[in-house]
C-alpha positions as a printed Julia matrix, in Angstrom:
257×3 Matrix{Float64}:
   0.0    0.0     0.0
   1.1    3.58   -1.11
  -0.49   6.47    0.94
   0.63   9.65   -1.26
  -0.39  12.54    1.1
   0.24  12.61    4.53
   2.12  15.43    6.93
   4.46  13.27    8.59
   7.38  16.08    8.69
   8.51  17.58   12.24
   7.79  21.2    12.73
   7.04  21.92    8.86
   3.22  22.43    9.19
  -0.04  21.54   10.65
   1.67  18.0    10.77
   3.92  16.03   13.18
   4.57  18.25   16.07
   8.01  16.6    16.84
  10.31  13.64   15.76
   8.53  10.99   18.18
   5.24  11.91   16.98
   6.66  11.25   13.17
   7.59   8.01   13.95
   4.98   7.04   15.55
   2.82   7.79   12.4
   5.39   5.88   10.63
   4.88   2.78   12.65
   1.1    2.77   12.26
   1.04   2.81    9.08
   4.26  -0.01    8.34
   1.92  -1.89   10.95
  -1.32  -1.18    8.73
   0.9   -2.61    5.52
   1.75   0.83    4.05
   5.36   0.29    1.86
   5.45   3.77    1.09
   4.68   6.77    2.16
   4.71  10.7     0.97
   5.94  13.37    2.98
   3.6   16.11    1.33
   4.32  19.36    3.92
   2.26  22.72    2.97
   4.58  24.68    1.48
   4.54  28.12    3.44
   4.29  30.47    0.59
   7.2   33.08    0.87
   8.26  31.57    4.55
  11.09  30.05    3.57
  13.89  31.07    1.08
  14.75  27.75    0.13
  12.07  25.53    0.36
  13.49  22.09   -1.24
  16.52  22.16    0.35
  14.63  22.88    4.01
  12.72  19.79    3.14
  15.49  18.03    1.71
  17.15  18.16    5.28
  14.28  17.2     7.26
  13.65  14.01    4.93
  17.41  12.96    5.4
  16.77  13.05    9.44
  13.64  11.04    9.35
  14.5    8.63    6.61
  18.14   8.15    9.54
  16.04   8.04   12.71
  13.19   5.64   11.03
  16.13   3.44    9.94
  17.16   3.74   13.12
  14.18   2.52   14.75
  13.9   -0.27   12.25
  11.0    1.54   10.5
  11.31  -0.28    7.36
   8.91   2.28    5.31
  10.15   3.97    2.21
   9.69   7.87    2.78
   9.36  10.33   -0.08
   9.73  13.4    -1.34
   6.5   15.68   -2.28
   4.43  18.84   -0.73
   1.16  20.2    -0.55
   0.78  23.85   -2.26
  -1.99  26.41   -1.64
  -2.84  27.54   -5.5
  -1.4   31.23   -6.07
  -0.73  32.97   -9.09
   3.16  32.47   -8.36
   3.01  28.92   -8.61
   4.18  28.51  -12.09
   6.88  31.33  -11.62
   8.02  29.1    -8.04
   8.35  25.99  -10.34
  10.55  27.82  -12.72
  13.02  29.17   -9.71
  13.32  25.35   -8.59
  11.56  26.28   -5.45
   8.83  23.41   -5.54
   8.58  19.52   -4.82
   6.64  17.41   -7.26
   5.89  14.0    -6.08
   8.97  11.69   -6.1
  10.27  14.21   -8.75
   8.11  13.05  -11.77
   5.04  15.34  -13.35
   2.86  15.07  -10.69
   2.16  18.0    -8.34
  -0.18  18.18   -5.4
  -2.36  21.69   -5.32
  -5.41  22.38   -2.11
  -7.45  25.35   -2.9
  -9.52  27.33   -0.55
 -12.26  25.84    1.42
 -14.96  28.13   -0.2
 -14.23  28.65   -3.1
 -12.21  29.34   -6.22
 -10.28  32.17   -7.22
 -10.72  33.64  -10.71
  -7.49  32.93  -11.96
  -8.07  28.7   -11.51
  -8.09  28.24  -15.32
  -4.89  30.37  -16.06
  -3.33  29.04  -13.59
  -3.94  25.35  -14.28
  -3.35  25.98  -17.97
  -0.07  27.46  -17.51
   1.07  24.62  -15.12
   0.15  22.17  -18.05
   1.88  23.95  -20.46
   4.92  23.75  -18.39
   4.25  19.67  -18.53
   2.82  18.92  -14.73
   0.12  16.85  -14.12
  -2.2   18.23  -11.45
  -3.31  16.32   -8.69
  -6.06  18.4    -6.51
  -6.21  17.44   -3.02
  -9.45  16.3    -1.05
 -11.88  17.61   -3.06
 -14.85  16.4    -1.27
 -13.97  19.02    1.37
 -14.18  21.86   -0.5
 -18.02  23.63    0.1
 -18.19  25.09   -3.35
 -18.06  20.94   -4.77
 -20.71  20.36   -2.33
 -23.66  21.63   -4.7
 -21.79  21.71   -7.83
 -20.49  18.04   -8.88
 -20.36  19.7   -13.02
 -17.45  21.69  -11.74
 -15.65  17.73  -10.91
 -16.81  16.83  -14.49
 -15.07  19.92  -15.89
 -12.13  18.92  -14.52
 -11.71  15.95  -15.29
 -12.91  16.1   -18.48
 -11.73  19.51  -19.66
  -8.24  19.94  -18.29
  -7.68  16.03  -17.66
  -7.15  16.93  -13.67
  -6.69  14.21  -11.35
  -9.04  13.96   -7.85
  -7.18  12.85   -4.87
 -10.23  12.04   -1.71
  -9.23  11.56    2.08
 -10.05   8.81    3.39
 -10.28  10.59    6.17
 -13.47  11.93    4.67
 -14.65   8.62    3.69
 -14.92   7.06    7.34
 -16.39  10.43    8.74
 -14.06  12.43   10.13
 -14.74  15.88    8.07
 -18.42  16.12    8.58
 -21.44  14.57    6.48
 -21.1   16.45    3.71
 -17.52  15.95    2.91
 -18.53  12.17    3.62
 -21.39  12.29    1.34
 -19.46  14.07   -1.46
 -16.86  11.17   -1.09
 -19.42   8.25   -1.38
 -20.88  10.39   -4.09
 -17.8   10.87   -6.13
 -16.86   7.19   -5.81
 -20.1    6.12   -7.35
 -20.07   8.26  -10.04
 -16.18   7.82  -11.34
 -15.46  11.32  -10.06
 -12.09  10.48   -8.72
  -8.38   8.68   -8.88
  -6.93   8.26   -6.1
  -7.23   7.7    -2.34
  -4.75   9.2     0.64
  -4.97   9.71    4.2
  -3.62  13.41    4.86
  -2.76  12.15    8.05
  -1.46  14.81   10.51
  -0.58  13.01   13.39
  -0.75  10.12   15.77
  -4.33  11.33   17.27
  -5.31  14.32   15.43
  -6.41  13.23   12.12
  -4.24   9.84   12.02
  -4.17   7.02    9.35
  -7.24   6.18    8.07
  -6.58   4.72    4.53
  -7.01   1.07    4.91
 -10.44   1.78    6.49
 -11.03   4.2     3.58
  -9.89   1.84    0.96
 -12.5   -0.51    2.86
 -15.51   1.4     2.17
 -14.5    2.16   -0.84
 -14.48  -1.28   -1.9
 -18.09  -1.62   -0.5
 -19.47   1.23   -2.55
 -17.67   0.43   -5.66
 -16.27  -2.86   -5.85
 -12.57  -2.99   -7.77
 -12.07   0.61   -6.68
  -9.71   0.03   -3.79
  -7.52  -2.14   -6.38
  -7.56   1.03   -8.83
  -6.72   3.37   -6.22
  -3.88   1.45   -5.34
  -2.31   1.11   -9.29
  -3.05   4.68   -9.84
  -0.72   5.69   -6.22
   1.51   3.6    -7.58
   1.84   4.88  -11.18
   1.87   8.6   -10.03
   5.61   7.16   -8.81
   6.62   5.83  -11.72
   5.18   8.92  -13.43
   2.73   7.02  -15.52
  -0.67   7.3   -16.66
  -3.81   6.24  -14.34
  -6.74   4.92  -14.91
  -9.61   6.54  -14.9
 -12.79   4.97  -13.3
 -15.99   4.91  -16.04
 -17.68   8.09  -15.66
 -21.27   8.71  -14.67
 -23.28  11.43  -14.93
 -25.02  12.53  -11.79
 -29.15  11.72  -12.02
 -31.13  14.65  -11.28
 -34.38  14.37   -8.88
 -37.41  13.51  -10.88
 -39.22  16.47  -10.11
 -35.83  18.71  -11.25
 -36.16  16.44  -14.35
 -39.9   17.65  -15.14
 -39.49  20.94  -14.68
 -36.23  21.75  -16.75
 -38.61  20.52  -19.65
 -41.21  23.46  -18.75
């Protein structure tokens, strides 16, 4: 098992408070069968001047100290990054992490909603030759009411839906669970993670998410687990078969009046 977002970094973020805490993630998840893991830290916009080799240092110390505690988990290099208009620009000073250095980045918006340059911005980062990976969707309250946005990307500029499982098993709120379930039914995603931030707050979920998964969608849990795994060899994924969301019958009726 891969899990390909998770905050598992000492003092970087909202993540792993300290270097016992870190480990102790690590051996929950080596204990729940995860090979490898992704060390995807929120890069702190304009915090830091350089950002990969900050990260580069605290990877070396964990990667030492979970050898040392015969952690046996491969740990990777990646980060989480707020959209901003400086993104592309960022990429083109080296100041970014893709995902085990192939194509694939991992971009969070806002919780409400969506600035107005999202489509520049996503165009420009294709140009450049990244594929775009947006992070747990089914949190966001503008996706709540508005599943033909998910279509749109997917279908338009070919993005790629990472969920929480963390969502899946409840621990965001119904909605976010709903949307999950939702987007699992109709082929509205690719790929499942944990975003775990710690040993208590917000741990490892993703076997249990993978679980329910499988229940609502039988053969998903198998996909999601190819498509973490190509997005390290910096392949293509599969895509689950796409359905398109059934209105209410009375919604139906009327939009013929």
């Amino acid at each position: 098992m891969i899990d390909l977002h998770s905050h598992i970094l000492a003092g970087v973020d909202d993540g792993a408070s300290n270097l016992e805490e870190s480990l102790a993630i690590l051996k929950t998840m080596e204990a729940k069968g995860v090979k490898k893991v992704t060390a995807t830290s929120h890069y702190p916009l304009y915090k830091i001047k350089d950002y990969k080799k900050f990260i580069s240092a605290k990877l070396r110390l964990l990667r030492k100290e979970a050898k040392a505690a015969n952690i046996n988990l491969e740990i990777i290099s990646g980060s989480e990054i707020l959209i901003d208009r400086k993104i592309p620009e960022l990429f083109h000073q080296n100041q970014l992490l893709t995902i085990n250095n192939t194509d694939y980045i991992l971009l969070e918006t806002h919780f409400n909603s969506l600035p107005d340059y999202f489509s520049d911005l996503i165009h420009d980062l294709k140009v450049m030759g990244y594929q775009i990976i947006i992070a747990h969707p089914e949190r966001y309250a503008y996706i709540h009411s508005n599943f033909e946005l998910l279509y749109r990307w997917i279908e338009k500029y070919e993005l790629k839906l990472m969920l929480n499982s963390s969502s899946l098993v409840g621990r965001h709120g119904s909605k976010s669970k709903k949307t999950a379930e939702k987007m699992i039914n109709l082929g509205l995603c690719h790929l499942m993670a944990s975003d775990t931030h710690g040993s208590e707050k917000r741990p490892f979920t993703l076997r249990k998410g993978l679980n329910k998964a499988e229940k609502l969608k039988p053969g998903s849990s198998e996909i999601f687990k190819k498509n973490a795994e190509a997005v390290l060899k910096n392949q293509s994924l599969n895509n689950f078969e796409i359905k398109r969301e059934e209105k209410p019958f009375f919604e139906r009726i009327f939009s013929f009046i």
